[in-house]
C-alpha positions in Angstrom: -12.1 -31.6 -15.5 -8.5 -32.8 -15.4 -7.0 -29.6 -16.2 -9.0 -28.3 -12.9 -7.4 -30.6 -11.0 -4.1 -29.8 -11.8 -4.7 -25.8 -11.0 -6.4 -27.1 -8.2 -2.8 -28.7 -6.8 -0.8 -26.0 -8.2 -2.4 -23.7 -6.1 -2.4 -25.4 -3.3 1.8 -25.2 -3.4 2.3 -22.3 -5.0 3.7 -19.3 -2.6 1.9 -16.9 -4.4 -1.5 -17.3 -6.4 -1.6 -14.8 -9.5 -4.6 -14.8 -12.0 -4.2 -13.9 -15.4 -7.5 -13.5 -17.4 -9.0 -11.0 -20.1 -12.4 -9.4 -19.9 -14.1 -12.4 -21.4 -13.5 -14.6 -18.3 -15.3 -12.5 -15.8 -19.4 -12.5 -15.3 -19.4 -15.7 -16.7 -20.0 -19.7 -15.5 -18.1 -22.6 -16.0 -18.4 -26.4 -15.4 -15.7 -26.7 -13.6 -14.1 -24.4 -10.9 -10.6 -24.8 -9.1 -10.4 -21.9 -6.7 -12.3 -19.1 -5.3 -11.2 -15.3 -5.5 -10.0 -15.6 -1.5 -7.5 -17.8 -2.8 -5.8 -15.7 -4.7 -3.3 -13.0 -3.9 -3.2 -10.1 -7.6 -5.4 -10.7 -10.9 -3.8 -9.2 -14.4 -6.4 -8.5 -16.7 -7.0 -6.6 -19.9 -8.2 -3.1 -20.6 -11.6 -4.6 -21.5 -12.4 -5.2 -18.0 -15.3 -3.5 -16.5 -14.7 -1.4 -13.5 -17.1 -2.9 -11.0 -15.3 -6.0 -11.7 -11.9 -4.5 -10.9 -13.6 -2.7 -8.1 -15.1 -6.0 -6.9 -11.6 -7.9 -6.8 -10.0 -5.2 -5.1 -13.0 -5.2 -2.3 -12.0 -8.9 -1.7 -8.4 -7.5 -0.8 -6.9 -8.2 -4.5 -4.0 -6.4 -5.7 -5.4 -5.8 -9.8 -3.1 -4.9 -12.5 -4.8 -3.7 -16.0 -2.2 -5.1 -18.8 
């Protein structure tokens, strides 16, 4: 999709990549992806969030806050 694309560039040039997503965005599919999780560099997320998903992001070297 379009909006893809532009997160997509704006990673690309952006010094530092920071994810900000609730517990409903994680475990699921999507039709269209613009990164993986080795792009980024911390996730915020939402109290919701299961711990072996925060336990999975920080394997992969994540910083994680819970907001």
């Amino acid at each position: 999709t379009d909006e893809a694309s532009v997160k997509k560039v704006m990673m690309r040039n952006s010094e530092e990549r920071i994810l900000l997503a609730d517990h409903s965005k994680f475990g699921r599919t999507y039709p269209a992806n613009f990164g993986h999780v080795s792009e980024l560099d911390r996730v915020v997320c939402d109290s919701g969030t299961e711990g072996r998903t925060i336990d999975s992001l920080k394997a992969h070297g994540l910083e994680v806050s819970v907001a």
